[in-house]
C-alpha positions as CSV (number, residue, x, y, z in Angstrom):
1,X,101.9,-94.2,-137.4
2,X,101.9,-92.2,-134.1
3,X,103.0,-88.9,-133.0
4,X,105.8,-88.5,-130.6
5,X,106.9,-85.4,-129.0
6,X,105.4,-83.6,-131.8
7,X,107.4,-85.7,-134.9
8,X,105.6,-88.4,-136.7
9,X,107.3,-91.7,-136.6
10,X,106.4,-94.8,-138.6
11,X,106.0,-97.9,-136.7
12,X,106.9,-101.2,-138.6
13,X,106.3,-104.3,-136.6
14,X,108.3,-106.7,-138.7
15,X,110.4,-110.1,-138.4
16,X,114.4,-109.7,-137.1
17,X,116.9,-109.6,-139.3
18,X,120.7,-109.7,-139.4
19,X,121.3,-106.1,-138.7
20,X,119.1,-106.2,-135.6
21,X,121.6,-108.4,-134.2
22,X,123.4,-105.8,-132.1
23,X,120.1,-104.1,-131.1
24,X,118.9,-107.6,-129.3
25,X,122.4,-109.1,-128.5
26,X,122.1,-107.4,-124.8
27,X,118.8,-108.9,-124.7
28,X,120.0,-112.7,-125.3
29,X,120.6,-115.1,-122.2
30,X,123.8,-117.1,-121.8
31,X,127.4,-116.3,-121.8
32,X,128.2,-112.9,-123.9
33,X,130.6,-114.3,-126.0
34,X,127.9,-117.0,-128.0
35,X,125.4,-114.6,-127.9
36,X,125.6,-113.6,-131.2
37,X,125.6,-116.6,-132.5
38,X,122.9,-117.8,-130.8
39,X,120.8,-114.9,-132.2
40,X,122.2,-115.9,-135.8
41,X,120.8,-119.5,-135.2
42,X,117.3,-118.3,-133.3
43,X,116.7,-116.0,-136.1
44,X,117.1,-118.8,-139.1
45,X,115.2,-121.5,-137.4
46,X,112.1,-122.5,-138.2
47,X,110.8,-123.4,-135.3
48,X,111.2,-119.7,-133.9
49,X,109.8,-116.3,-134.7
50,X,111.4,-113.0,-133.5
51,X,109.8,-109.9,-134.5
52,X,110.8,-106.3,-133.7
53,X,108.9,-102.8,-133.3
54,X,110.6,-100.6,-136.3
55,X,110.1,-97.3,-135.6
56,X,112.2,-95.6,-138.5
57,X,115.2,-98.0,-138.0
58,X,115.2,-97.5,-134.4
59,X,114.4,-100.9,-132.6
60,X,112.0,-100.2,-130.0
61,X,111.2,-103.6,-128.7
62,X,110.9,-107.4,-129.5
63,X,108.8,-110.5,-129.2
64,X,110.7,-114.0,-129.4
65,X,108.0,-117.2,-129.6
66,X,109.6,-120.8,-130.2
67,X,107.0,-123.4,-131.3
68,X,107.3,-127.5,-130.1
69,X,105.3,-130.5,-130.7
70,X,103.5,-131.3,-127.3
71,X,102.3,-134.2,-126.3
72,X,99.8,-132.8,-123.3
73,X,98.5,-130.3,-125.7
74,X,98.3,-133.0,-128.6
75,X,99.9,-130.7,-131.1
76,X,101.6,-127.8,-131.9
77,X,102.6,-125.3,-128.8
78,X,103.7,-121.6,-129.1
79,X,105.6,-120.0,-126.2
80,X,106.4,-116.6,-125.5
81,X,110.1,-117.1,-124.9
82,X,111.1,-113.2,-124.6
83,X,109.0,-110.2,-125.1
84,X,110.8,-106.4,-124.3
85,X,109.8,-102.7,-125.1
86,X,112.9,-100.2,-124.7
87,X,110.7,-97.1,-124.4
88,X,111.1,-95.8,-121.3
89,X,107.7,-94.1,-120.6
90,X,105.6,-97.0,-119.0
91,X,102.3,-96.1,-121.0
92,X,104.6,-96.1,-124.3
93,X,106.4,-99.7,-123.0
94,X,102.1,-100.9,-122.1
95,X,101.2,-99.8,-125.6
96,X,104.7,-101.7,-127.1
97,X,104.0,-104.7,-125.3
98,X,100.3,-104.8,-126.1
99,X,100.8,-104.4,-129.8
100,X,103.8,-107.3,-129.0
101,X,101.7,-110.1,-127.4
102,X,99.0,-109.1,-130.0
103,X,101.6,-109.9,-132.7
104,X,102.5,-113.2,-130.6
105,X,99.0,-115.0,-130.4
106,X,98.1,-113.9,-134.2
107,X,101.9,-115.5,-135.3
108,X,100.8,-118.9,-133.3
109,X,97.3,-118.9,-134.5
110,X,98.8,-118.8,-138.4
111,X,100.8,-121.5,-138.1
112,X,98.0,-123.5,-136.2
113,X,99.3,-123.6,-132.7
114,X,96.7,-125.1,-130.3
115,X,97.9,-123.3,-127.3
116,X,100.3,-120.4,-126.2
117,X,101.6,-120.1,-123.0
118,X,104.4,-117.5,-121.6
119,X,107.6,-118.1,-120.1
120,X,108.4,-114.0,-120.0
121,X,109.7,-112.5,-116.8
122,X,109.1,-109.2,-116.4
123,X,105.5,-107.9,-114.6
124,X,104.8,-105.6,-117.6
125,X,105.3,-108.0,-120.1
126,X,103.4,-110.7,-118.0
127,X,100.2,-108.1,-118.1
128,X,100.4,-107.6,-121.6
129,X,100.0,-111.5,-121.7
130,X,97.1,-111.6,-118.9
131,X,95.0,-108.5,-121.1
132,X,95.1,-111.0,-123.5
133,X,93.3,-113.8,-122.1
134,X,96.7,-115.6,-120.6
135,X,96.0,-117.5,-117.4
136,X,98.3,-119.0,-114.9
137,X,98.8,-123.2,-115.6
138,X,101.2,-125.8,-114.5
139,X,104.1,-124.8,-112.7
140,X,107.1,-124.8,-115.0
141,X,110.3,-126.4,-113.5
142,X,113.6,-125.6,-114.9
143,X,117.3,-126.7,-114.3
144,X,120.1,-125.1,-116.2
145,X,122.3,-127.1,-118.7
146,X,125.3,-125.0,-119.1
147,X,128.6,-126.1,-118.4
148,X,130.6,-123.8,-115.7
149,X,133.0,-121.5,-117.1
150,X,132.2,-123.6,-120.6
151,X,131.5,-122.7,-124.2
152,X,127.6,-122.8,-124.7
């Protein structure tokens, strides 16, 4: 629980659900119109985890890690596919993110990950990552499979 602006507000860090849909659909890469359904698929998988900061219904911010057999690791890999905090002071989106990357290496540790790496974007979220013992490696190349103007 934390105090802000004088109110008490209880923080739930928790997996998504169906009814976060609209709070993450902005959030979501490709073309608009399959985003939801690509939330609805990410969120049933099991070889994802998206969890959200609950702060009394209000979604405050997200963590999405996808997990893949690697061969150069020699088992199972975590990544850090998307991580966000909505708040808009930068000590409260630090604190969000911390608590999110946290949240990250503990889910990839359960289910007996032997590495985590991070393919997040932003410089905040890529110092929550470093604060927690994340290093630069291999650079990652990446070429886009979406048809023009397709569905997908």
């Amino acid at each position: 629980m934390e105090r802000e602006g004088g109110k008490r507000r209880d923080l739930r860090l928790r997996r998504a659900r169906r009814e976060d849909i609209p709070a993450l659909c902005d959030h979501v890469g490709g073309p608009p119109a399959g985003r939801v359904r690509a939330l609805r698929r990410l969120l049933k998988t099991l070889s994802a985890d998206v969890h959200v900061i609950d702060r009394e219904g209000h979604i405050d911010g997200f963590v999405s890690v996808t997990y893949r057999r690697s061969f150069t690791h020699g088992g199972l890999l975590a990544t850090v596919d998307a991580m966000m905090s909505f708040r808009e002071s930068a000590e409260r989106r630090r604190e969000d993110l911390a608590l999110l990357a946290t949240n990250a290496c503990h889910r990839a540790e359960q289910r007996g990950c032997v590495a985590i790496d991070g393919a997040v974007v932003g410089a905040e979220e890529r110092e929550a990552l470093r604060e927690r013992g994340f290093a630069a490696g291999p650079e990652k190349l990446e070429r886009s499979l979406r048809r023009e103007g397709g569905k997908g």
